[in-house]
Gaussian input, Z-matrix of N, CA and C with variables (Angstrom, degrees):
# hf/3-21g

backbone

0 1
 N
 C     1     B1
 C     2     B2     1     A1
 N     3     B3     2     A2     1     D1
 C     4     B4     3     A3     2     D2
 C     5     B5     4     A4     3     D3
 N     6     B6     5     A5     4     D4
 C     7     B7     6     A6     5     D5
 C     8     B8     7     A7     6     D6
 N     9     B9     8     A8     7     D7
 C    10    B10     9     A9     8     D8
 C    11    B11    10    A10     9     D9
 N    12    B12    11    A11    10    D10
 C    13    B13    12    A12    11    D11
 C    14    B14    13    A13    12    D12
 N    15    B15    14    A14    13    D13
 C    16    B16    15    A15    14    D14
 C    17    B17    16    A16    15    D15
 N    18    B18    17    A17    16    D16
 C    19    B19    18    A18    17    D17
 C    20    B20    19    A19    18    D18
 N    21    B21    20    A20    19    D19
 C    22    B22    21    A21    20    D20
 C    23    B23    22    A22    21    D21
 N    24    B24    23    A23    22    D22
 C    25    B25    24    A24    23    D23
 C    26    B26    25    A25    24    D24
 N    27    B27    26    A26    25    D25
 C    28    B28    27    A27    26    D26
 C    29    B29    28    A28    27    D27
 N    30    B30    29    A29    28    D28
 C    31    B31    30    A30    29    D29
 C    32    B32    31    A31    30    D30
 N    33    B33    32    A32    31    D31
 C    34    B34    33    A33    32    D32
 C    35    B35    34    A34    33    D33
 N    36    B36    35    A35    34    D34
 C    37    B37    36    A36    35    D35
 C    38    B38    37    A37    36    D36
 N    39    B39    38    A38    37    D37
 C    40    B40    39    A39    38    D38
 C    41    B41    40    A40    39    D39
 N    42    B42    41    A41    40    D40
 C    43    B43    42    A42    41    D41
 C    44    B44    43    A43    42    D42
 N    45    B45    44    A44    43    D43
 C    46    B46    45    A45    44    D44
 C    47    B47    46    A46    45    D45
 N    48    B48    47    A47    46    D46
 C    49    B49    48    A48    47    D47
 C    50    B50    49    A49    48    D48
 N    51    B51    50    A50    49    D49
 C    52    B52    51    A51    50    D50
 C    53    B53    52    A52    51    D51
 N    54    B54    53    A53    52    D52
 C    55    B55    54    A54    53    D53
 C    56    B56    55    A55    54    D54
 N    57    B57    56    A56    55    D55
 C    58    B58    57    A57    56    D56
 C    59    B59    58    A58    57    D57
 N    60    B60    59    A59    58    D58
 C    61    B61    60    A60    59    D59
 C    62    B62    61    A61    60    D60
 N    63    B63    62    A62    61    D61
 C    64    B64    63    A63    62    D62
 C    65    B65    64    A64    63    D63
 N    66    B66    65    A65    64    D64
 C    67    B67    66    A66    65    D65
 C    68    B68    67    A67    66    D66
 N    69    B69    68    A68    67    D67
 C    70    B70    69    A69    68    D68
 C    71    B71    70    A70    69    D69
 N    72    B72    71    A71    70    D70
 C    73    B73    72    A72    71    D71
 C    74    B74    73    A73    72    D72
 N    75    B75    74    A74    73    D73
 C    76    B76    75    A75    74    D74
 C    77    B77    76    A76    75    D75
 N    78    B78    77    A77    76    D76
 C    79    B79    78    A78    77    D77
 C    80    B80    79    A79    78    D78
 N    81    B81    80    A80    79    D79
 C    82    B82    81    A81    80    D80
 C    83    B83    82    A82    81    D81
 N    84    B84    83    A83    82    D82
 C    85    B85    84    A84    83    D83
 C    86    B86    85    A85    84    D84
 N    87    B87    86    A86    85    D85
 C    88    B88    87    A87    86    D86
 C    89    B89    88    A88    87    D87
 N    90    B90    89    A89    88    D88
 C    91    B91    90    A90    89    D89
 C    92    B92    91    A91    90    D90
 N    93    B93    92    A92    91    D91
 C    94    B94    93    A93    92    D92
 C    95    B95    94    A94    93    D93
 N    96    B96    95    A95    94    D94
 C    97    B97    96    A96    95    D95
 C    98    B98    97    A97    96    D96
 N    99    B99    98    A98    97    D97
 C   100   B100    99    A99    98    D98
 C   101   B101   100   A100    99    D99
 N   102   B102   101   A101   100   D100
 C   103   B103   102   A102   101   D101
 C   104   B104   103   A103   102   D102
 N   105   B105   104   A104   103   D103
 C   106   B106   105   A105   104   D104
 C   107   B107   106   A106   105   D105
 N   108   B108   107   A107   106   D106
 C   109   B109   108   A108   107   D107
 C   110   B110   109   A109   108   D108
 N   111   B111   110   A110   109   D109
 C   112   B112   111   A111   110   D110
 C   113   B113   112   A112   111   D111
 N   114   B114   113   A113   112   D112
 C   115   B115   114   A114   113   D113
 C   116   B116   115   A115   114   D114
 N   117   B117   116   A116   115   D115
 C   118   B118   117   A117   116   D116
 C   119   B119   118   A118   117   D117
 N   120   B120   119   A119   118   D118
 C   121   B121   120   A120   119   D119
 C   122   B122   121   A121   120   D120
 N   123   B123   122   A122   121   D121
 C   124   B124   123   A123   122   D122
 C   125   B125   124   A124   123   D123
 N   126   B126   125   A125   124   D124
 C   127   B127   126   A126   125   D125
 C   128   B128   127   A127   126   D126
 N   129   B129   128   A128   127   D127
 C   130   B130   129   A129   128   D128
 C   131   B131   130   A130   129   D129
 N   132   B132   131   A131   130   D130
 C   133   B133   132   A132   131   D131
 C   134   B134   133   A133   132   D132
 N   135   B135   134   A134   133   D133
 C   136   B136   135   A135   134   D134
 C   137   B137   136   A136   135   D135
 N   138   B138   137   A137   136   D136
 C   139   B139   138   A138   137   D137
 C   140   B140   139   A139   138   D138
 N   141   B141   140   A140   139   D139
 C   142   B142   141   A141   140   D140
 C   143   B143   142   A142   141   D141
 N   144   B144   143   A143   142   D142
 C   145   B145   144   A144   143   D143
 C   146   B146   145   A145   144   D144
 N   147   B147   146   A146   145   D145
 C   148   B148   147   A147   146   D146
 C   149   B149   148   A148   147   D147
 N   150   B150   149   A149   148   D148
 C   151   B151   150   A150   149   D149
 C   152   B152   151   A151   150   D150
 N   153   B153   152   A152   151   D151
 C   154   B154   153   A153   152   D152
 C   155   B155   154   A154   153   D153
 N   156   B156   155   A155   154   D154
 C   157   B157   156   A156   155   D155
 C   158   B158   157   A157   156   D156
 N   159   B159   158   A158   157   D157
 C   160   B160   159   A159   158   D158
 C   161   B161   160   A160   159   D159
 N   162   B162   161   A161   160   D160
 C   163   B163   162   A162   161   D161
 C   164   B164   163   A163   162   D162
 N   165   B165   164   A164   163   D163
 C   166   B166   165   A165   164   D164
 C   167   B167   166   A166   165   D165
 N   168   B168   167   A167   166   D166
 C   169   B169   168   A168   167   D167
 C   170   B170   169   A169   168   D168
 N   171   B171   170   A170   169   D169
 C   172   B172   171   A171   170   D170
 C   173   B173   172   A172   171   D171
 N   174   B174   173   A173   172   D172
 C   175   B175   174   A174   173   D173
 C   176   B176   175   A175   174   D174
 N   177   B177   176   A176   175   D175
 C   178   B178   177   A177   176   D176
 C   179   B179   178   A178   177   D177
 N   180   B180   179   A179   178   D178
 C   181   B181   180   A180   179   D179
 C   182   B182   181   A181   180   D180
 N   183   B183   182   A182   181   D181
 C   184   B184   183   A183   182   D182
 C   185   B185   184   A184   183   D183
 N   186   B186   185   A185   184   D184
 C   187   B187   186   A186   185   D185
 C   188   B188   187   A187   186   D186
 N   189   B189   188   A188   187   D187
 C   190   B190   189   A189   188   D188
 C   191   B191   190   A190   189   D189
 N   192   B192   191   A191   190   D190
 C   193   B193   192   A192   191   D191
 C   194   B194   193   A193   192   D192
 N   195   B195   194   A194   193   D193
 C   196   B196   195   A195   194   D194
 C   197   B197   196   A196   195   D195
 N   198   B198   197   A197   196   D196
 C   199   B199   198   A198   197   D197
 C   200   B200   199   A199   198   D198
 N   201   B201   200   A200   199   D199
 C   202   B202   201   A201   200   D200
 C   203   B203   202   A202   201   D201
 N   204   B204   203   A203   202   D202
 C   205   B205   204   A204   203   D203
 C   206   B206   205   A205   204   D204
 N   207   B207   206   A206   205   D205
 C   208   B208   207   A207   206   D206
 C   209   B209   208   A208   207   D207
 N   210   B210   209   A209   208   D208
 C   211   B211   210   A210   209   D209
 C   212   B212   211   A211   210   D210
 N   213   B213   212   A212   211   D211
 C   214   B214   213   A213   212   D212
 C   215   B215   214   A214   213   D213
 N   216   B216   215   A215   214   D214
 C   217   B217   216   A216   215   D215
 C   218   B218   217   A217   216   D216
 N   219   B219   218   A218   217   D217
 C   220   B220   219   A219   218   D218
 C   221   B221   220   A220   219   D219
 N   222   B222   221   A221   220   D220
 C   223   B223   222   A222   221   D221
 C   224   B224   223   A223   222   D222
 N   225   B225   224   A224   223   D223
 C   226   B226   225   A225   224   D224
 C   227   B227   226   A226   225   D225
 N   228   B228   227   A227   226   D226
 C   229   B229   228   A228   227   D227
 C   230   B230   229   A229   228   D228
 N   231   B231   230   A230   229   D229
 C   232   B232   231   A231   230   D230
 C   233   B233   232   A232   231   D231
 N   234   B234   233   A233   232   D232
 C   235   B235   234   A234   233   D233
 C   236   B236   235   A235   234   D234
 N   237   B237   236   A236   235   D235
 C   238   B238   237   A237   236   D236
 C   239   B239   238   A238   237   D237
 N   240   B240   239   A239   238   D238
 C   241   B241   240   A240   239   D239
 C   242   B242   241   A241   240   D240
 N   243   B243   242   A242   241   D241
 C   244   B244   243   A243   242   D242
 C   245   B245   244   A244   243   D243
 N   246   B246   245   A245   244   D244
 C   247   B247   246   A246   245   D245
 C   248   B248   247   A247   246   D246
 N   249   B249   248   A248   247   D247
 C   250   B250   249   A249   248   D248
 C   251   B251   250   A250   249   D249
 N   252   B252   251   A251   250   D250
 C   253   B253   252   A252   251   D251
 C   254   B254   253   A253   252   D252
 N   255   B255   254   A254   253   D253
 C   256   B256   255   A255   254   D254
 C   257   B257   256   A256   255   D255
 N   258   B258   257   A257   256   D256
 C   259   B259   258   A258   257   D257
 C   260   B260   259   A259   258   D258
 N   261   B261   260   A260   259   D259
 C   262   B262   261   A261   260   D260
 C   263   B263   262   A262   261   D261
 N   264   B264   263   A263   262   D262
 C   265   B265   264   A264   263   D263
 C   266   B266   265   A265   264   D264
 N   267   B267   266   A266   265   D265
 C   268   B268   267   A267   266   D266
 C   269   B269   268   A268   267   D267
 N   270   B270   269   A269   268   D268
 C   271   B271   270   A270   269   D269
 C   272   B272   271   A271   270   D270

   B1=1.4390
   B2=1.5114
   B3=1.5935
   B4=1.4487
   B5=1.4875
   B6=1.0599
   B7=1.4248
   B8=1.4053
   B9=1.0875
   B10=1.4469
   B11=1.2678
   B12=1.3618
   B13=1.2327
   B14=2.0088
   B15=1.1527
   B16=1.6802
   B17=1.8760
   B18=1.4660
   B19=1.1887
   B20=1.7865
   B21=2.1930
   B22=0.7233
   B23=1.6608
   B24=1.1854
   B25=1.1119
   B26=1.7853
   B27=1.2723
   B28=1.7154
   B29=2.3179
   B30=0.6266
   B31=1.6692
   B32=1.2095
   B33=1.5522
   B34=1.8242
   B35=1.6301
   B36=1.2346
   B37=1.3074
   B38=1.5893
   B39=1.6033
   B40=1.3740
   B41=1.4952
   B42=1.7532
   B43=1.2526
   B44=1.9639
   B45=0.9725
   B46=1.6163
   B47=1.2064
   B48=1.4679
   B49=1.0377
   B50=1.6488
   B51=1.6449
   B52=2.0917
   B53=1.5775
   B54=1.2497
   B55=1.3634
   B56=1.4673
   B57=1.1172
   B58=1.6519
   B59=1.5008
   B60=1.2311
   B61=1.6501
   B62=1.5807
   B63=1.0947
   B64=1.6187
   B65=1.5974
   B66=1.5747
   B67=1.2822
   B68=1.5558
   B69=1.1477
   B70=1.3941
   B71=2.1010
   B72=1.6533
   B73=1.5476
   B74=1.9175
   B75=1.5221
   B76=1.1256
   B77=1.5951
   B78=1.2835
   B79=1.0539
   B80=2.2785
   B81=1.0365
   B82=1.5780
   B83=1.2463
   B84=1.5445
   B85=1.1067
   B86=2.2790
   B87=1.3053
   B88=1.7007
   B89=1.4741
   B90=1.4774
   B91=1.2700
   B92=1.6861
   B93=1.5734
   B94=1.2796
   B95=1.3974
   B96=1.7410
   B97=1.2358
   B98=1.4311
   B99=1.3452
   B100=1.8593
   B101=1.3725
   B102=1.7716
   B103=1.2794
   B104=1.7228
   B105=1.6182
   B106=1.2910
   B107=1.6971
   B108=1.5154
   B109=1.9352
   B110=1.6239
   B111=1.3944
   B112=1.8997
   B113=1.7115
   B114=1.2104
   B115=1.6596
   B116=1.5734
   B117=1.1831
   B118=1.0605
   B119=1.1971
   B120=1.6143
   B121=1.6846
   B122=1.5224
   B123=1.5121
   B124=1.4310
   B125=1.2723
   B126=1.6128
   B127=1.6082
   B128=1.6290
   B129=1.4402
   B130=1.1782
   B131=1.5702
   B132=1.5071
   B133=1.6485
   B134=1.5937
   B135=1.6416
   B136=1.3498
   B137=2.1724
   B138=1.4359
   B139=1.4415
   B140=1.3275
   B141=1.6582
   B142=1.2324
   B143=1.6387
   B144=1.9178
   B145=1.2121
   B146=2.0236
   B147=1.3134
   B148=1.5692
   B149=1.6239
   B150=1.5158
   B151=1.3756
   B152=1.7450
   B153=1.3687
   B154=1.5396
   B155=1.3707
   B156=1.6812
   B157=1.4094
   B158=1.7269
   B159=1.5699
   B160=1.7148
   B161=1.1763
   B162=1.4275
   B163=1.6064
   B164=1.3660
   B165=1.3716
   B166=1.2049
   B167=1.1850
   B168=1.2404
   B169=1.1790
   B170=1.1780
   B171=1.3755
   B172=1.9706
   B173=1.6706
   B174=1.2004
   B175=1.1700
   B176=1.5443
   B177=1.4267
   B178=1.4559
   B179=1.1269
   B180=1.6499
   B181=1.6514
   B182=1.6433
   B183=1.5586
   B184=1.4259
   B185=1.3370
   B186=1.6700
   B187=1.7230
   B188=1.9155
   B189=1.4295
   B190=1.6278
   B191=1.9550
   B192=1.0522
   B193=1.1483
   B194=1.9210
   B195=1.2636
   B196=1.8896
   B197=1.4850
   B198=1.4141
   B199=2.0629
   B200=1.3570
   B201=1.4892
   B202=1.5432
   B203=1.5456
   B204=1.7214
   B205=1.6502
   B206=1.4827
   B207=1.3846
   B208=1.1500
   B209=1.8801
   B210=1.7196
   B211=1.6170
   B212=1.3668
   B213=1.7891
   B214=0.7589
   B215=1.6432
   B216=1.5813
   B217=1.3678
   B218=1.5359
   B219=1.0543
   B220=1.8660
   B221=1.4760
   B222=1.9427
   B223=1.5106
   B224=1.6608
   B225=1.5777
   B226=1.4382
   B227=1.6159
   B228=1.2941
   B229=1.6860
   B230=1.6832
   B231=1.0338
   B232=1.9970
   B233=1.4941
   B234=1.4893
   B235=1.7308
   B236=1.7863
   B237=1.6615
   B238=0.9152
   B239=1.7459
   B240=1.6314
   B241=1.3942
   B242=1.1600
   B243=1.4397
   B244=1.1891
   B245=1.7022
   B246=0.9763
   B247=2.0054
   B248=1.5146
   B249=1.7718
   B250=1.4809
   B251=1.4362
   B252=1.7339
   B253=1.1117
   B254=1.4098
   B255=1.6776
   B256=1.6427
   B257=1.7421
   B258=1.3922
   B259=1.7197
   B260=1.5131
   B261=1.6129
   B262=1.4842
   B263=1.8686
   B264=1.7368
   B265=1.1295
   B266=1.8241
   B267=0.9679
   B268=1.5002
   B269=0.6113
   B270=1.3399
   B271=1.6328
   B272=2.0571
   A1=109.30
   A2=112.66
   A3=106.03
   A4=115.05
   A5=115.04
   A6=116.76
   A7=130.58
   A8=145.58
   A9=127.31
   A10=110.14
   A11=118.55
   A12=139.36
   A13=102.62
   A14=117.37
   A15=114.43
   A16=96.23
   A17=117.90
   A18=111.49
   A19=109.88
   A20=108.88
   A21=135.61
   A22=118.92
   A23=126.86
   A24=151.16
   A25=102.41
   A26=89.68
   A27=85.77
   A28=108.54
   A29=100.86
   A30=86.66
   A31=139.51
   A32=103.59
   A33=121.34
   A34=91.49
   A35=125.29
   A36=123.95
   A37=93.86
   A38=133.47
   A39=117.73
   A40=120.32
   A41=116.99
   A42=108.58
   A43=118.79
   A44=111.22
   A45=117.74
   A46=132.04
   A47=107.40
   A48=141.49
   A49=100.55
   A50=95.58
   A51=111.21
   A52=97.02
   A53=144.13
   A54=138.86
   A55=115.21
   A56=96.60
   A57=103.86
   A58=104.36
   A59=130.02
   A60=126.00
   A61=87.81
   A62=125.42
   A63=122.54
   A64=98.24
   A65=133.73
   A66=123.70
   A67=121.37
   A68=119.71
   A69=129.47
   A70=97.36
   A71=112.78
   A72=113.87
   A73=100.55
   A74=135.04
   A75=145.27
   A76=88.26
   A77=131.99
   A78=143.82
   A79=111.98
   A80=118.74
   A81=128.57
   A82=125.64
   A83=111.26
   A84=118.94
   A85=127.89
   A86=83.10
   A87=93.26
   A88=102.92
   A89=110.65
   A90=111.12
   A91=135.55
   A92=96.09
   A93=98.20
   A94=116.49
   A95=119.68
   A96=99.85
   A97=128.23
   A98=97.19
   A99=101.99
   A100=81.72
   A101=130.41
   A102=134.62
   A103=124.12
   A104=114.33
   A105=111.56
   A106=121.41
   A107=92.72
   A108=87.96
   A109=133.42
   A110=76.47
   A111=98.08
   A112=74.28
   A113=113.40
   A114=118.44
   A115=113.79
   A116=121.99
   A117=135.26
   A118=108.89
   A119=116.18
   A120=112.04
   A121=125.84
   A122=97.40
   A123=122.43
   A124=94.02
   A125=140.95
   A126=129.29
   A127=85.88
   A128=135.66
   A129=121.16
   A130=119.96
   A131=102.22
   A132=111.34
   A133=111.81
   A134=128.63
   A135=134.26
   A136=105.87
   A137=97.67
   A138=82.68
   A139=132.56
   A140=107.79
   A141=119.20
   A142=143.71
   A143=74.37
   A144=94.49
   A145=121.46
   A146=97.26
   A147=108.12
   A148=108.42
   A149=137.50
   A150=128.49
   A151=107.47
   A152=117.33
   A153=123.93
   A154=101.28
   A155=112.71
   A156=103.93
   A157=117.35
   A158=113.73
   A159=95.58
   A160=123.73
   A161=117.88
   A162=116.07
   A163=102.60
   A164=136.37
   A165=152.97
   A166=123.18
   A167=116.36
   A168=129.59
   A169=152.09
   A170=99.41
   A171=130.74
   A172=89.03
   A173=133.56
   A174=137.85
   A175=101.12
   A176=110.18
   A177=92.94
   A178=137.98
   A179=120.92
   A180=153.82
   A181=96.45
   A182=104.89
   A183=110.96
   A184=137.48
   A185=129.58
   A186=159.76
   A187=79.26
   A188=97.67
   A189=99.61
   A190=113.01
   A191=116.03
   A192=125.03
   A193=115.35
   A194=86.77
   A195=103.73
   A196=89.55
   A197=124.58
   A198=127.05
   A199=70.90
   A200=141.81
   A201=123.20
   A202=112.03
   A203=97.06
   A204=103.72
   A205=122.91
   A206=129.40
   A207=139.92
   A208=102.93
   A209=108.37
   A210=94.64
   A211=79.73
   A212=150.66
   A213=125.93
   A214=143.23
   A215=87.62
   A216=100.19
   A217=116.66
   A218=125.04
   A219=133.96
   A220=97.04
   A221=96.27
   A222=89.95
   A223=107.46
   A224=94.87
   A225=104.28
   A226=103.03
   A227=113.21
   A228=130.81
   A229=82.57
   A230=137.96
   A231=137.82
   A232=90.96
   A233=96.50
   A234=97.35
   A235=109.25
   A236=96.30
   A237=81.81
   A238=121.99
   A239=99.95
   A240=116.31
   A241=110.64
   A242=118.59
   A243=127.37
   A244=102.02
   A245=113.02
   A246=125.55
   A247=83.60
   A248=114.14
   A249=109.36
   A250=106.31
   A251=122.01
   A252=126.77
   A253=113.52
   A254=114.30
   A255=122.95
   A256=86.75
   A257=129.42
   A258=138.27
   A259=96.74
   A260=109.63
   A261=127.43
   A262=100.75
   A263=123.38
   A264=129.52
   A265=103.83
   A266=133.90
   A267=140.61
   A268=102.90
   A269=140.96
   A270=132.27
   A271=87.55
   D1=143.47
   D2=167.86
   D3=-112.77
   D4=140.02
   D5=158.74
   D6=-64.57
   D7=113.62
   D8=176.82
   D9=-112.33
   D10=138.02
   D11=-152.42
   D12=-86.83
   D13=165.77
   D14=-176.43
   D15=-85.37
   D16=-15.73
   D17=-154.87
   D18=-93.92
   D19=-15.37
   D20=165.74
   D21=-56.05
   D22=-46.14
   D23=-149.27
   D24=-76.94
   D25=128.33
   D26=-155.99
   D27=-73.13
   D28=138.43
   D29=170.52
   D30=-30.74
   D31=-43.88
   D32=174.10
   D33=-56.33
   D34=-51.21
   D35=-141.31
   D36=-85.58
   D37=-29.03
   D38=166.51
   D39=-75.91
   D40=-25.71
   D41=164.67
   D42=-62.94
   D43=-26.93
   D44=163.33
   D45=-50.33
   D46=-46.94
   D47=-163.72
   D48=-69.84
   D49=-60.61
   D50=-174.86
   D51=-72.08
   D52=-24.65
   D53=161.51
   D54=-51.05
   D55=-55.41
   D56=-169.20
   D57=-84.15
   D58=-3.95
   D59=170.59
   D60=-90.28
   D61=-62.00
   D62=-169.15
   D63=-45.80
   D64=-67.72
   D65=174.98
   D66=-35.14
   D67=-54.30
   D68=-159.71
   D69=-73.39
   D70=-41.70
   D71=175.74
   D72=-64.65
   D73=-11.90
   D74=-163.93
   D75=-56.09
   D76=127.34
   D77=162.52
   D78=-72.75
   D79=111.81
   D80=144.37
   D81=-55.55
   D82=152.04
   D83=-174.19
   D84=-60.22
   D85=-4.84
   D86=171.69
   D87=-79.03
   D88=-70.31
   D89=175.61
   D90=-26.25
   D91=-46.35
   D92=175.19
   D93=-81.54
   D94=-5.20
   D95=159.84
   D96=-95.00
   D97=-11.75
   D98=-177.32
   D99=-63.79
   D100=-87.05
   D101=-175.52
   D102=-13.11
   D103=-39.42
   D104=168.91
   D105=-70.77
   D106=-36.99
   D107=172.16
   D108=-95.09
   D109=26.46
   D110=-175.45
   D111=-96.45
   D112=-83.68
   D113=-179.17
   D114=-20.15
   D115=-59.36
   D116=-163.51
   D117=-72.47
   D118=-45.01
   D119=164.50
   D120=-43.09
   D121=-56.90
   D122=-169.61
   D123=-56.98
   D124=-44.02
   D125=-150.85
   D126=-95.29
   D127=-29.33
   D128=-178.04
   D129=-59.99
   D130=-46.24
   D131=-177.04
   D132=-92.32
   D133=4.01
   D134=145.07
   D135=-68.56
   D136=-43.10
   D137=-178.58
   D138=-85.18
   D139=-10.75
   D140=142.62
   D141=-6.89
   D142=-89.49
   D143=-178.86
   D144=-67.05
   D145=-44.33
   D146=162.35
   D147=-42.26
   D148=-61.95
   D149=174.22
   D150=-50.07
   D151=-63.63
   D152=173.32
   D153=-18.43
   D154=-77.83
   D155=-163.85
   D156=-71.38
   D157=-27.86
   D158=165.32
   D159=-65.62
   D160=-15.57
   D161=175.90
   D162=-64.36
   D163=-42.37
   D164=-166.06
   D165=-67.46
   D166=-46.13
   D167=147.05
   D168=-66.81
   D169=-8.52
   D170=169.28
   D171=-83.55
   D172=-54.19
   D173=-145.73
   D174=-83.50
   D175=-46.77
   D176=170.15
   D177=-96.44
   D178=19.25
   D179=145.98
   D180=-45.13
   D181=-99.12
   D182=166.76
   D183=-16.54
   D184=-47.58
   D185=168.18
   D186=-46.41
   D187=-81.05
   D188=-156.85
   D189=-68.54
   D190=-2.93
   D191=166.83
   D192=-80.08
   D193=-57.06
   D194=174.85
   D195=-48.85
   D196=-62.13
   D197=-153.78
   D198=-68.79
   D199=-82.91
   D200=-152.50
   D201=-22.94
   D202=-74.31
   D203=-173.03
   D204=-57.84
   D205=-7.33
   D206=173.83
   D207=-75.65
   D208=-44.75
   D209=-153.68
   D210=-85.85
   D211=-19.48
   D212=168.25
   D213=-41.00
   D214=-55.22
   D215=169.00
   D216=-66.69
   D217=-29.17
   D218=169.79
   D219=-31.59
   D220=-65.49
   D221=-150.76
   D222=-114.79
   D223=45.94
   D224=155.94
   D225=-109.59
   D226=-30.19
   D227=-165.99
   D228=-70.50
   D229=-20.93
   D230=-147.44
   D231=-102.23
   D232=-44.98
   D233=-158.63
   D234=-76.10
   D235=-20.22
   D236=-168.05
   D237=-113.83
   D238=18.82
   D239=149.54
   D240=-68.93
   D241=-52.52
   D242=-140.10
   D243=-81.37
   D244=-3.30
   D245=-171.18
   D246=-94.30
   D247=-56.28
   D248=-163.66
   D249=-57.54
   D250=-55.95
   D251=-179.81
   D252=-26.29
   D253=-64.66
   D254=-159.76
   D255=-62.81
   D256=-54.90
   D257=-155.57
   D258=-36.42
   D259=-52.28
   D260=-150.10
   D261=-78.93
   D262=-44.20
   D263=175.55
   D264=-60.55
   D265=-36.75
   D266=-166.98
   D267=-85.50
   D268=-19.42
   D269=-140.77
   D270=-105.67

């Protein structure tokens, strides 16, 4: 048996060589469709999740707006027993 060394190896034969690896890595028409619905998955459940969380964040904008306008009205509804209450003892 011989060994042949990388340093042996003539030039033509590594430019051949990187041609025919580039051909053979050449992607077919399957590939490019598995590859397109890998993409296509991924951008569906990236855009997903992006709507998910603005919904989420609309929702708890609104939540803490509603509790605002709620304790508002509380403690206008408080103040304004509480004026009648004293009106009615004074009176």
């Amino acid at each position: 048996m011989s060994v042949i060394s990388t340093n042996s190896v003539k030039p033509e034969h590594r430019r051949l060589s990187i041609k025919g690896a580039l051909r053979a890595t050449r992607m077919g028409a399957i590939q490019w469709l598995v590859l397109s619905a890998a993409l296509l998955v991924l951008a569906i459940t990236l855009g997903t999740g992006y709507l998910a969380l603005q919904f989420r964040e609309r929702a708890l904008e609104m939540s803490e707006r509603e509790l605002n306008n709620t304790a508002l009205l509380r403690g206008i509804s408080t103040s304004s027993s509480a004026t009648s209450s004293m009106s009615t003892t004074t009176s």
